[in-house]
C-alpha positions in Angstrom: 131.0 76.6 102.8 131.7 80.3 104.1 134.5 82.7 102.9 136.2 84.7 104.8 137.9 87.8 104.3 141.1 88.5 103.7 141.5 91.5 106.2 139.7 92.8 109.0 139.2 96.1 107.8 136.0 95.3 106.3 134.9 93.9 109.4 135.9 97.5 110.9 134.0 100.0 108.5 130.9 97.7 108.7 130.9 97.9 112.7 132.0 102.1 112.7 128.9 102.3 109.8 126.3 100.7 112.2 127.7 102.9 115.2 126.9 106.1 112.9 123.8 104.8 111.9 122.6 103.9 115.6 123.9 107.4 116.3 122.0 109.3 113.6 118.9 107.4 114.9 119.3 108.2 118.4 120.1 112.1 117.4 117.2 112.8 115.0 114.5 110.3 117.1 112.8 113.9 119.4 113.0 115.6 116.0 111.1 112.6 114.3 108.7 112.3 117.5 107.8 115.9 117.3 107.0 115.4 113.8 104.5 112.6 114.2 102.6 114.6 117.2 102.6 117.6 115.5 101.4 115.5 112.4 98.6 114.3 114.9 97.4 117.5 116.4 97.1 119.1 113.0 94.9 116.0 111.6 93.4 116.0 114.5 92.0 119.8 114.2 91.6 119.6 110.3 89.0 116.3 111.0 87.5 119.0 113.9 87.0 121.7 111.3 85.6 119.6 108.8 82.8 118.0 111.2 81.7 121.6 112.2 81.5 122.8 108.3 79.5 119.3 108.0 77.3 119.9 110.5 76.8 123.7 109.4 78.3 125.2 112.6 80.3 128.3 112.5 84.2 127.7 112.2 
C-alpha cells in the first residue's frame, strides 16, 4: 500500500536537491583528490624520516 503525494513539487525539490548535490561533488572532487595525494606524499616522507632517525642516519 503506497501514498502518494498530493503535488509534485516535492517530487521537484527532491530531483533539483540531488542535481546540487551531484554538482557539489563533481566541483570539489580535484580539490578532494589533491587532498588525499598530498595526504600521501606527506605520510609518505614522515614514515621516510622516521626510518632514517631509527636507523641512526642523519636527517
Amino acid at each position: 500500500m503506497g501514498t502518494k503525494s498530493k503535488s509534485n513539487s516535492a517530487l521537484l525539490w527532491s530531483i533539483v536537491s540531488i542535481v546540487i548535490a551531484l554538482g557539489s561533488i563533481v566541483y570539489c572532487f580535484p580539490h578532494i583528490t589533491g587532498l588525499a595525494s598530498d595526504g600521501i606524499a606527506r605520510t609518505t616522507r614522515t614514515v621516510t624520516y622516521f626510518i632514517q632517525i631509527i636507523k641512526g642516519g642523519t636527517v
